[in-house]
LOGU-744782 format. One record per residue: residue in three letters; x, y, z of N, C-alpha, C in turn. Coordinates in Angstrom, 3 decimals, m for minus. Layout:
N
{residuo = ALA	nc1 = X	nc2 = Y	nc3 = Z	cac1 = X	cac2 = Y	cac3 = Z	cc1 = X	cc2 = Y	cc3 = Z} $
...
***
This chain:
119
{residuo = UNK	nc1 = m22.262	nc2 = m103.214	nc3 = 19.955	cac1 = m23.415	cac2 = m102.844	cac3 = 20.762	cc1 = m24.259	cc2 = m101.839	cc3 = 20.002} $
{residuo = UNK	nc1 = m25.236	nc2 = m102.182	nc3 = 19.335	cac1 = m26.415	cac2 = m101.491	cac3 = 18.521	cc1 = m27.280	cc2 = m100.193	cc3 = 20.101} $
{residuo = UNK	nc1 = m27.735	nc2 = m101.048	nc3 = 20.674	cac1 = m28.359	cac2 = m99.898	cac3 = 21.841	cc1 = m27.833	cc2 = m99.942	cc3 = 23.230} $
{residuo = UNK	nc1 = m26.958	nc2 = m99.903	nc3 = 22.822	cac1 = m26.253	cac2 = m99.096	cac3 = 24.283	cc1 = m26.170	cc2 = m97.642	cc3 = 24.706} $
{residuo = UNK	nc1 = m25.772	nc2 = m97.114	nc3 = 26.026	cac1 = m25.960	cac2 = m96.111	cac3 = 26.429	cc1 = m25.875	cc2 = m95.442	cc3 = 25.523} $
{residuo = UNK	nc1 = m24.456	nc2 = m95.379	nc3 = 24.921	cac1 = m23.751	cac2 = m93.881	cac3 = 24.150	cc1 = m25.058	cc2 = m94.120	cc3 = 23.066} $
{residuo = UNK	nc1 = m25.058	nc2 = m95.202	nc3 = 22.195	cac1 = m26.566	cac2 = m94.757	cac3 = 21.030	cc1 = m27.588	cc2 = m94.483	cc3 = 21.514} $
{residuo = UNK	nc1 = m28.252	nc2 = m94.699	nc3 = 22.619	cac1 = m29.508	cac2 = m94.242	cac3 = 22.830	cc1 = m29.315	cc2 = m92.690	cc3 = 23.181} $
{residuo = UNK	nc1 = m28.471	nc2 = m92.282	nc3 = 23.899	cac1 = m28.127	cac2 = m90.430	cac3 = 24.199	cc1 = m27.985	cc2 = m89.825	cc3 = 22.941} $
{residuo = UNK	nc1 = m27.149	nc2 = m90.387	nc3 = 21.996	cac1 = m26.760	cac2 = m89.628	cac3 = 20.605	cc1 = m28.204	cc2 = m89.790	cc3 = 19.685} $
{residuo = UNK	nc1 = m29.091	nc2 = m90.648	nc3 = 20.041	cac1 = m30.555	cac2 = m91.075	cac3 = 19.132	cc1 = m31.253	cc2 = m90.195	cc3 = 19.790} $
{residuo = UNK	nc1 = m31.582	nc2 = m89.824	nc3 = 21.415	cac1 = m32.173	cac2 = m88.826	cac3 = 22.032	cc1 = m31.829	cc2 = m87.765	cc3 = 21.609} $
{residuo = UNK	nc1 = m30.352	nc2 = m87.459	nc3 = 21.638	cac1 = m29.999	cac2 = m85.719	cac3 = 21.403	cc1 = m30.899	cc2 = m85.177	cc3 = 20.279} $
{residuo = UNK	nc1 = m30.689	nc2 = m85.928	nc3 = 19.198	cac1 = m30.913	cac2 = m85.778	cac3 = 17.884	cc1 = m32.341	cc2 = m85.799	cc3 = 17.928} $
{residuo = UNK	nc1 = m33.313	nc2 = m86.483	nc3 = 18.408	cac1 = m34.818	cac2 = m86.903	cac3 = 18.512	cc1 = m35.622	cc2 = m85.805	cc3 = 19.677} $
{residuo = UNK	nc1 = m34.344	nc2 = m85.344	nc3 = 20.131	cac1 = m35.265	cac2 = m83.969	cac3 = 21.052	cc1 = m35.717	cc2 = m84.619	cc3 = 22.299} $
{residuo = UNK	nc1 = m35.603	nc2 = m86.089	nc3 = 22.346	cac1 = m36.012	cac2 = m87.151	cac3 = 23.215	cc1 = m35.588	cc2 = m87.096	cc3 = 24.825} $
{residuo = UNK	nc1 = m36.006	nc2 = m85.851	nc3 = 25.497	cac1 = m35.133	cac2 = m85.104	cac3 = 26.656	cc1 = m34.989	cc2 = m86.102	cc3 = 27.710} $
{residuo = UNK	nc1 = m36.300	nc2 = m87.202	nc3 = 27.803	cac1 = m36.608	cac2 = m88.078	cac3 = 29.050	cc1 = m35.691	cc2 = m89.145	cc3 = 28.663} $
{residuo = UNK	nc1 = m35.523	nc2 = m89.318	nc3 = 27.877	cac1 = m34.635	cac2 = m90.456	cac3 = 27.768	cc1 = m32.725	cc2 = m90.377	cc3 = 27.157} $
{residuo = UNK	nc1 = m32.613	nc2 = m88.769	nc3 = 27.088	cac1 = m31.554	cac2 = m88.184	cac3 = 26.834	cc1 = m31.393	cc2 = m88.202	cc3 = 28.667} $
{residuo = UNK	nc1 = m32.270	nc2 = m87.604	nc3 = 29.428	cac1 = m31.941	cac2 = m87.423	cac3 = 30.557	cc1 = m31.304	cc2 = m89.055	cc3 = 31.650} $
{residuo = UNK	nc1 = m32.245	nc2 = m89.733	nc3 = 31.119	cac1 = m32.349	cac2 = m91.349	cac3 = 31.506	cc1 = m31.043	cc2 = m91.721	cc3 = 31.531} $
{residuo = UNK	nc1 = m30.478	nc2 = m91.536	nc3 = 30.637	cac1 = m28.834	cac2 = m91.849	cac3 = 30.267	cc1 = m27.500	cc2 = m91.470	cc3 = 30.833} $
{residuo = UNK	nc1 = m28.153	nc2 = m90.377	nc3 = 31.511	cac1 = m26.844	cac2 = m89.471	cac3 = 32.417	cc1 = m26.964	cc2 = m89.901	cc3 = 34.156} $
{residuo = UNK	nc1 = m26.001	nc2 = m90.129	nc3 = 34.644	cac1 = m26.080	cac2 = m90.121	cac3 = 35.878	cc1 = m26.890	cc2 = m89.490	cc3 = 36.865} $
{residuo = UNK	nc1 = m27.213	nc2 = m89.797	nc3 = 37.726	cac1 = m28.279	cac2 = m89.030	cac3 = 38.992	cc1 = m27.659	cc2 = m88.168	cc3 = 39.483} $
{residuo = UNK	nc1 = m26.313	nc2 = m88.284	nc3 = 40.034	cac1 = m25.181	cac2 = m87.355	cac3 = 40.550	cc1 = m23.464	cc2 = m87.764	cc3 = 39.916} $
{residuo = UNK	nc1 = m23.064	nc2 = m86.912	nc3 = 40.240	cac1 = m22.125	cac2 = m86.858	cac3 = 39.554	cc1 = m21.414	cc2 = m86.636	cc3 = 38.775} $
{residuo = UNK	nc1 = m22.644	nc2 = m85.894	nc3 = 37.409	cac1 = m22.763	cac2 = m85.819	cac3 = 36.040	cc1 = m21.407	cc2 = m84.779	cc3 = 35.399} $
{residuo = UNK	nc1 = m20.786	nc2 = m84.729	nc3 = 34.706	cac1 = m20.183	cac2 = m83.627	cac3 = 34.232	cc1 = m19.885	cc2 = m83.848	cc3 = 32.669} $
{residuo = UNK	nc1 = m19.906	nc2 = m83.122	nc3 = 31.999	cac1 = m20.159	cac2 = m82.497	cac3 = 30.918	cc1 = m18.866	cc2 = m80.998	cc3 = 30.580} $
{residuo = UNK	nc1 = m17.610	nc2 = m81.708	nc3 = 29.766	cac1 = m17.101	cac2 = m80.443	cac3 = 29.144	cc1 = m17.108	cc2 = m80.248	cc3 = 27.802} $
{residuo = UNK	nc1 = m17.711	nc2 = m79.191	nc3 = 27.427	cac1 = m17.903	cac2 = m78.396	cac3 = 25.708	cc1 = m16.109	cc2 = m78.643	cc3 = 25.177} $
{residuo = UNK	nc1 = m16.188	nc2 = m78.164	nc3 = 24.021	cac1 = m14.887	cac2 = m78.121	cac3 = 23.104	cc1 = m14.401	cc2 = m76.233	cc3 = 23.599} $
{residuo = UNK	nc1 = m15.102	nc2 = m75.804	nc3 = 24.054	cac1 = m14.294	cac2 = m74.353	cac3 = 24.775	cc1 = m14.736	cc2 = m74.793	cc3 = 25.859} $
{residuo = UNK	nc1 = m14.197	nc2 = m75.818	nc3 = 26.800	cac1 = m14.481	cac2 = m75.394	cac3 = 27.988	cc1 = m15.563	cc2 = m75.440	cc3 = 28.768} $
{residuo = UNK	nc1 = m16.741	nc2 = m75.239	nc3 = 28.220	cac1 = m17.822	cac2 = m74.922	cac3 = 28.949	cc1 = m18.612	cc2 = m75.920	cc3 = 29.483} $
{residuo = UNK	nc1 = m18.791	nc2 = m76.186	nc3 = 30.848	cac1 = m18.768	cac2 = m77.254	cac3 = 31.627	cc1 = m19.814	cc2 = m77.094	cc3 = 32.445} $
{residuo = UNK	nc1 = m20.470	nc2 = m78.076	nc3 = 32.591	cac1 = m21.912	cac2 = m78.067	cac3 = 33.247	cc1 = m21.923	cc2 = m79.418	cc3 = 34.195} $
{residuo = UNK	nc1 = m22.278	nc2 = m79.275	nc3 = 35.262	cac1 = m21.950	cac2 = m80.568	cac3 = 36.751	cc1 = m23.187	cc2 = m80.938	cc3 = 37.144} $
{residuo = UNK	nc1 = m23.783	nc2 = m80.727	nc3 = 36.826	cac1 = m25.226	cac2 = m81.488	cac3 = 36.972	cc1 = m26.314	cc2 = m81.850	cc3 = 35.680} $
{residuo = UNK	nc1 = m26.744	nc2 = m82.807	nc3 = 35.784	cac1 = m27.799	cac2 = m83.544	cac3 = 34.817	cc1 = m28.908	cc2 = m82.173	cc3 = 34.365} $
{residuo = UNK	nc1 = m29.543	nc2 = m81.853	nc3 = 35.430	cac1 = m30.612	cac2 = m81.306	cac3 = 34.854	cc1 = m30.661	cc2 = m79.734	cc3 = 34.147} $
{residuo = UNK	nc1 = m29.062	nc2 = m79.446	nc3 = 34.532	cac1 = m28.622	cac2 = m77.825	cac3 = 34.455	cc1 = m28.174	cc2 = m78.089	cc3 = 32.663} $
{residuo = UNK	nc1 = m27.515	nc2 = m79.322	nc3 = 32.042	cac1 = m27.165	cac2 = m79.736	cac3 = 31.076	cc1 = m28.546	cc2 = m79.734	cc3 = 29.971} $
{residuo = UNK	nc1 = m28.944	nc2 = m80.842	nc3 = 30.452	cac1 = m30.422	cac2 = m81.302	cac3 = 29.789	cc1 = m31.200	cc2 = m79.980	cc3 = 29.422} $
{residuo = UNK	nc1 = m31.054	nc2 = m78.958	nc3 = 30.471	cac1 = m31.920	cac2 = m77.323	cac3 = 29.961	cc1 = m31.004	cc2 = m76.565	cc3 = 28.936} $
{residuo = UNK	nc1 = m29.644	nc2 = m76.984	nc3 = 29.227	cac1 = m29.025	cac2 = m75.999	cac3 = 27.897	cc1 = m29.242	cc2 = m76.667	cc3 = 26.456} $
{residuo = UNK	nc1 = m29.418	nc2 = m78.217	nc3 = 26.405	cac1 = m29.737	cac2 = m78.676	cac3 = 25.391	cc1 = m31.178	cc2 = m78.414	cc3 = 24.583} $
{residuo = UNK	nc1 = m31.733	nc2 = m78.592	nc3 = 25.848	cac1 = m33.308	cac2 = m78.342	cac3 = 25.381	cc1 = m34.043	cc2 = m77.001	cc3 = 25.244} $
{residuo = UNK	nc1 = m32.968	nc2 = m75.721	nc3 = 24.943	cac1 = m32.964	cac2 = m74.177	cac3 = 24.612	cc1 = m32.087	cc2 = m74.511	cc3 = 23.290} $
{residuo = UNK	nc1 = m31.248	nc2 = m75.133	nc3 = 23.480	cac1 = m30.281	cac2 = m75.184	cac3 = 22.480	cc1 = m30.551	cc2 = m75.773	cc3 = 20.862} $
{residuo = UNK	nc1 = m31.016	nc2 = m76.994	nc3 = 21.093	cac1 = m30.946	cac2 = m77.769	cac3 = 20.047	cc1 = m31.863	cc2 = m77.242	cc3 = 18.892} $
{residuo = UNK	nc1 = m33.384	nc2 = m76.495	nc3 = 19.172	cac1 = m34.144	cac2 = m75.889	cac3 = 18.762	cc1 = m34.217	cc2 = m74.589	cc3 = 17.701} $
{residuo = UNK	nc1 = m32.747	nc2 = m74.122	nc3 = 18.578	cac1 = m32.054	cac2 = m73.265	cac3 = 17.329	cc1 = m31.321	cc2 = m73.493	cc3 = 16.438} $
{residuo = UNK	nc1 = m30.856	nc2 = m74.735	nc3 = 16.025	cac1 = m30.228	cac2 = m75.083	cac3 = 15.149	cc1 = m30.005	cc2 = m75.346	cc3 = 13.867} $
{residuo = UNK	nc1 = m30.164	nc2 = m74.460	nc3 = 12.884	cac1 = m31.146	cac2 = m74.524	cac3 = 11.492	cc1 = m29.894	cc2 = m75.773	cc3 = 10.895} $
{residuo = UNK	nc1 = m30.913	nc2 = m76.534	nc3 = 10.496	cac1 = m30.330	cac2 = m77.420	cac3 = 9.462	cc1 = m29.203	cc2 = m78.458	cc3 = 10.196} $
{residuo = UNK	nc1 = m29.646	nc2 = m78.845	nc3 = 11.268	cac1 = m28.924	cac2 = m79.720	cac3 = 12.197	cc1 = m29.334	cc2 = m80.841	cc3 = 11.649} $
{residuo = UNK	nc1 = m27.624	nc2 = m81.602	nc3 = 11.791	cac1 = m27.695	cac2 = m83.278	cac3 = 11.237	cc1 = m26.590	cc2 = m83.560	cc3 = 12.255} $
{residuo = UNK	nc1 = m26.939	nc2 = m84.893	nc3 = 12.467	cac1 = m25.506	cac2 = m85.521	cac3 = 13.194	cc1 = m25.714	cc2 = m86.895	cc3 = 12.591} $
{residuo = UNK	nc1 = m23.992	nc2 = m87.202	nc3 = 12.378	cac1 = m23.798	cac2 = m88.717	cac3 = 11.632	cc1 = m22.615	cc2 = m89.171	cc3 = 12.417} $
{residuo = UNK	nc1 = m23.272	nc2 = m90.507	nc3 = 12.775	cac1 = m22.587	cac2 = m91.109	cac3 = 14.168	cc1 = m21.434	cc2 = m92.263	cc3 = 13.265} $
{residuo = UNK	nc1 = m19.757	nc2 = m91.797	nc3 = 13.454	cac1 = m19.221	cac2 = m93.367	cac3 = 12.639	cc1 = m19.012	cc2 = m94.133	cc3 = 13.487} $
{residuo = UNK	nc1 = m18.744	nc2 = m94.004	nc3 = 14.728	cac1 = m18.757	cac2 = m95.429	cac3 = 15.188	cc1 = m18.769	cc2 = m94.814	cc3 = 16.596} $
{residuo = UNK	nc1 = m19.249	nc2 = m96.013	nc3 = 17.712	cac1 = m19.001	cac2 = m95.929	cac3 = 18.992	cc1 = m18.616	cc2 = m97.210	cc3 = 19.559} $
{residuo = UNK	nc1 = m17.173	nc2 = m96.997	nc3 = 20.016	cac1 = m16.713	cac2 = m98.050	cac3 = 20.962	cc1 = m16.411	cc2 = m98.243	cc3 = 22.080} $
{residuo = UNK	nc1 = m17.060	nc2 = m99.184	nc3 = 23.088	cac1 = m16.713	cac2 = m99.255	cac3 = 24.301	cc1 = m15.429	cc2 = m100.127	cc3 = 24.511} $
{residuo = UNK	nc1 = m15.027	nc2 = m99.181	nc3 = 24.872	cac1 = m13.440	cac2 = m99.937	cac3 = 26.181	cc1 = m13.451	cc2 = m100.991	cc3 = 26.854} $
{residuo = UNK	nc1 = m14.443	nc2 = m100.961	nc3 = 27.620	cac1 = m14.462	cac2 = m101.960	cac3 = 28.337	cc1 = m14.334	cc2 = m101.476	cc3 = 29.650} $
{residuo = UNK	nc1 = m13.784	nc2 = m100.644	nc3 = 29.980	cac1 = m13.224	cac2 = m100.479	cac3 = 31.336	cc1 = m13.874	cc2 = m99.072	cc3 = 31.755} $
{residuo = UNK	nc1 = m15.276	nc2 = m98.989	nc3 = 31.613	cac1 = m16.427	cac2 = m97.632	cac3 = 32.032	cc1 = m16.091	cc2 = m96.611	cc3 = 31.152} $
{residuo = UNK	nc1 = m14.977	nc2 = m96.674	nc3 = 30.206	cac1 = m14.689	cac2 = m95.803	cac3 = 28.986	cc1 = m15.591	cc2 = m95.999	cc3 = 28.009} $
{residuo = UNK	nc1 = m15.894	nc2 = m94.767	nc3 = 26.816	cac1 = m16.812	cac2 = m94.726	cac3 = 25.572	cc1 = m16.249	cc2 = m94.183	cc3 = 24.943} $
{residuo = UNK	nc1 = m15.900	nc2 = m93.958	nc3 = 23.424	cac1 = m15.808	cac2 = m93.210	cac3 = 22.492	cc1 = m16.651	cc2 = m92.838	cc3 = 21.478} $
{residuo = UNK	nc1 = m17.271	nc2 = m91.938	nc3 = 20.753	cac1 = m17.805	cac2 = m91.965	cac3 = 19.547	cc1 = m17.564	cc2 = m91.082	cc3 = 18.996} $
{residuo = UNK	nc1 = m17.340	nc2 = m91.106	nc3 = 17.438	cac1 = m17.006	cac2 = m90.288	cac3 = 16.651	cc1 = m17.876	cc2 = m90.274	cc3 = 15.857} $
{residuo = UNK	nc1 = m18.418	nc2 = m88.360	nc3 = 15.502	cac1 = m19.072	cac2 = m88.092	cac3 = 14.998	cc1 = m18.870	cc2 = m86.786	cc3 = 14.129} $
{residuo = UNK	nc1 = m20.104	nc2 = m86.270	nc3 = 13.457	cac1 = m20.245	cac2 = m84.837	cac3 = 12.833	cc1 = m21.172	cc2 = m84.620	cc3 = 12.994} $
{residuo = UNK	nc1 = m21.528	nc2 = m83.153	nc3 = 13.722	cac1 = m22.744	cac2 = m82.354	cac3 = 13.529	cc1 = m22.597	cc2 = m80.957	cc3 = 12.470} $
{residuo = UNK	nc1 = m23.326	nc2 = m81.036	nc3 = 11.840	cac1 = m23.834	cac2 = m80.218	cac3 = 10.838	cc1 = m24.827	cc2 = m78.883	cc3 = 11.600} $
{residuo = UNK	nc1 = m24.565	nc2 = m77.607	nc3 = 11.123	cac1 = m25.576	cac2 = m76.683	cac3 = 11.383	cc1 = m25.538	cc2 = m76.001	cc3 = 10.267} $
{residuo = UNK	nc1 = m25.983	nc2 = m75.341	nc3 = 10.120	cac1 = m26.540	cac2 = m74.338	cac3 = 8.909	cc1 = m26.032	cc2 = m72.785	cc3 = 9.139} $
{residuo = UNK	nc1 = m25.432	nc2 = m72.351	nc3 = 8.449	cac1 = m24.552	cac2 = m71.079	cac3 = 9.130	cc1 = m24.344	cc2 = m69.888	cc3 = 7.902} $
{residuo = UNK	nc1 = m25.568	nc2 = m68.851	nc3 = 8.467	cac1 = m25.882	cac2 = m67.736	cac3 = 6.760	cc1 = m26.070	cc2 = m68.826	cc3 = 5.437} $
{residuo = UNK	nc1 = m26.612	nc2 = m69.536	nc3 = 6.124	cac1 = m27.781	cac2 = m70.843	cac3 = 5.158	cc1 = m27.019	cc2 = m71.419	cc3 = 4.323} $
{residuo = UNK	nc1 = m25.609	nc2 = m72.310	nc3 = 4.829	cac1 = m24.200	cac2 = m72.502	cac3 = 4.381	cc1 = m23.999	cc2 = m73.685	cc3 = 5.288} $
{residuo = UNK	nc1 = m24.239	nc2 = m75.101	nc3 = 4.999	cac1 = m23.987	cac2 = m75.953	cac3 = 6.298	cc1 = m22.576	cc2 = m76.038	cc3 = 6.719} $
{residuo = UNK	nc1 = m22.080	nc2 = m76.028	nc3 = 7.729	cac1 = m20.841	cac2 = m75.989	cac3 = 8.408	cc1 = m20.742	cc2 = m77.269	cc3 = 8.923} $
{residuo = UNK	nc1 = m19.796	nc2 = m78.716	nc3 = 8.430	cac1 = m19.859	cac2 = m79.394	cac3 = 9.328	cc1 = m18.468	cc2 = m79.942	cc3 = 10.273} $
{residuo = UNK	nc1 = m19.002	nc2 = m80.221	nc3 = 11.318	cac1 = m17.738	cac2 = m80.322	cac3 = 12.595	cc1 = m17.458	cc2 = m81.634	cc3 = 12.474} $
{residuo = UNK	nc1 = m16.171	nc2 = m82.306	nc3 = 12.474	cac1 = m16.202	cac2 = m83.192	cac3 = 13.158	cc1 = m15.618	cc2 = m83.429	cc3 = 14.476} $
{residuo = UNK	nc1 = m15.842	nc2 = m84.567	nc3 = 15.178	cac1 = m16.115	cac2 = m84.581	cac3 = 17.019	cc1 = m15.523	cc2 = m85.984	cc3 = 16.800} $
{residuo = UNK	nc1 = m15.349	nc2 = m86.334	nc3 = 18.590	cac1 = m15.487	cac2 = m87.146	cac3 = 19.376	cc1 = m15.494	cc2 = m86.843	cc3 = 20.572} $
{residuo = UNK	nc1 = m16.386	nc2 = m87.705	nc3 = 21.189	cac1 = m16.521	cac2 = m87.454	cac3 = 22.580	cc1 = m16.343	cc2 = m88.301	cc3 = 23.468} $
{residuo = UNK	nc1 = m15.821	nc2 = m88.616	nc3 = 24.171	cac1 = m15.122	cac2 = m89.179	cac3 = 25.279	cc1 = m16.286	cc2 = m89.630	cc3 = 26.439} $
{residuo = UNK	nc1 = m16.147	nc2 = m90.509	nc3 = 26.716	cac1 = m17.388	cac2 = m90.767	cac3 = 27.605	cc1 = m16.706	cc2 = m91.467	cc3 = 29.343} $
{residuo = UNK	nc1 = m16.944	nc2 = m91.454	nc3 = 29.654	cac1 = m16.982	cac2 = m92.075	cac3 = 31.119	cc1 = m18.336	cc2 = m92.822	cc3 = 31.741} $
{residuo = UNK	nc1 = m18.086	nc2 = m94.041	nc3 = 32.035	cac1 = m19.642	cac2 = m94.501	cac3 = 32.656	cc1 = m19.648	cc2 = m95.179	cc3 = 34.048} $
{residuo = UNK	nc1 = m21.106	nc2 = m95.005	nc3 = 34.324	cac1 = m21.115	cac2 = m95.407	cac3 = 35.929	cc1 = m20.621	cc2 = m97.139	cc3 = 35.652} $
{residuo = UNK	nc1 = m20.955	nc2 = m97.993	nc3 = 36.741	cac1 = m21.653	cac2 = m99.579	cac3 = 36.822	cc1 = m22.593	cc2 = m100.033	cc3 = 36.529} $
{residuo = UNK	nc1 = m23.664	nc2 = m98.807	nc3 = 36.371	cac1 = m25.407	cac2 = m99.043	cac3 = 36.649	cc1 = m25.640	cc2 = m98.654	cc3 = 34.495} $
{residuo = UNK	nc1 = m24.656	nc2 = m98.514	nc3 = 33.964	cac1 = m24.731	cac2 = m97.972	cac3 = 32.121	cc1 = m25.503	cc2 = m96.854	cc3 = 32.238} $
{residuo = UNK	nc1 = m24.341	nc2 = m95.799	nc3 = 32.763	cac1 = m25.279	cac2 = m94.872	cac3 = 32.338	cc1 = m23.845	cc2 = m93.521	cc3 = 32.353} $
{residuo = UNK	nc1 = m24.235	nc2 = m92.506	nc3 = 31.767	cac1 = m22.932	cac2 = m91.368	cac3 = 31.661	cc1 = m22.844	cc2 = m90.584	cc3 = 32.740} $
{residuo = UNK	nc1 = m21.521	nc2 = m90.994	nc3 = 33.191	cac1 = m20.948	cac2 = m89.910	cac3 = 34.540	cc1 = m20.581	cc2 = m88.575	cc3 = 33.870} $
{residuo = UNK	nc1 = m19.341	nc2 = m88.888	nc3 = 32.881	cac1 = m18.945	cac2 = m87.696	cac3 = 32.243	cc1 = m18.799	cc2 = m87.738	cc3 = 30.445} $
{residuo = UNK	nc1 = m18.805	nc2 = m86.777	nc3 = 30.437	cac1 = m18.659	cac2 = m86.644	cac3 = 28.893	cc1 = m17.910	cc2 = m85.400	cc3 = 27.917} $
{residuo = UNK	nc1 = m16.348	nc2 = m85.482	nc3 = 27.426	cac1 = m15.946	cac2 = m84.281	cac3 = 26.362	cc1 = m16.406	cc2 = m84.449	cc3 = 25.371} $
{residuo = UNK	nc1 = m16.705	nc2 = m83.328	nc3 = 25.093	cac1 = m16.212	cac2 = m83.180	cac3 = 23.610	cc1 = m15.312	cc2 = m82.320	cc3 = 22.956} $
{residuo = UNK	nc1 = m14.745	nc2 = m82.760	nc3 = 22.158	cac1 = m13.343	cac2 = m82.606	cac3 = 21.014	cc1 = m13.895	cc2 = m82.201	cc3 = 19.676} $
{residuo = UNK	nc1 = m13.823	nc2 = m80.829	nc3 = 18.933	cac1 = m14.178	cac2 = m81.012	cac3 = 17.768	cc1 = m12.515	cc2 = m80.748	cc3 = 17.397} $
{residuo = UNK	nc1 = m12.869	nc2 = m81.385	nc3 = 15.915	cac1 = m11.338	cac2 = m81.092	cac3 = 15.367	cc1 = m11.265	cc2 = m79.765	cc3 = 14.097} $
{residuo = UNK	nc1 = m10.040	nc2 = m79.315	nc3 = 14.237	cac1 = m9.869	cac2 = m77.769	cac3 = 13.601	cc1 = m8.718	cc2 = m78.306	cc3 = 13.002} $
{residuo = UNK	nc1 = m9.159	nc2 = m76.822	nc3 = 11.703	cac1 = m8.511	cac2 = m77.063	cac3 = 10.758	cc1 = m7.518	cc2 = m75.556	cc3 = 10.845} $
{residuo = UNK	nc1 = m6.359	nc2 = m75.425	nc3 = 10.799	cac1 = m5.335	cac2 = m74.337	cac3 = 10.562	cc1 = m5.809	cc2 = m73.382	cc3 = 9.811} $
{residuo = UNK	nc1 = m5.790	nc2 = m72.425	nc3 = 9.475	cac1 = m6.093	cac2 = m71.181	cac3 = 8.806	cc1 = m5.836	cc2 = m71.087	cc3 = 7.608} $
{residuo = UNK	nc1 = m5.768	nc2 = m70.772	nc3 = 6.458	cac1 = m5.843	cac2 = m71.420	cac3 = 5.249	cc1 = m4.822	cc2 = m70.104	cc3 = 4.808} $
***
């Protein structure tokens, strides 16, 4: 699936594309948990932390390897976002877990970044 939900949200995030980042998430229901936790239950309370958020992000990249649907209202995609950190890119890698309505669109969504042990 080239444009399905999960790519058009991950093409919005990235494109600043808020109306159609928003388009993608459920009307009610919505939930959203960060990699600490931080959890947001409504669409439009989300969509404002992104759209404060993303703006600060010096040197933001995200590279999507794959997204697969389940089949069964499940999503996966695995990715990396890149930021720029004391002008040093830092990059994460993720997956995020998706949940979807009937109507294709995101009820819920984790994300997982993965860590590395202390050196």
């Amino acid at each position: 699936m080239s444009d399905g939900v999960i790519e058009r949200y991950l093409h919005a995030l990235v494109a600043g594309d808020w109306a159609t980042f928003a388009g993608c998430l459920a009307d009610d229901g919505f939930t959203r948990v960060g990699p600490y936790g931080d959890t947001y239950t409504n669409t439009a309370d989300y969509v404002a932390f992104l759209t404060d958020l993303m703006p600060t992000l010096a040197g933001y990249e995200m590279q999507v390897a794959r997204v697969t649907y389940a089949g069964d209202g499940r999503a996966f995609a695995e990715l990396s976002e890149t930021v720029d950190v004391d002008g040093t890119p830092l990059r994460t890698l993720e997956c995020l877990a998706f949940e979807l309505t009937g109507n294709d669109r995101i009820r819920r969504v984790e994300v997982f970044t993965q860590t590395r042990a202390p050196a």
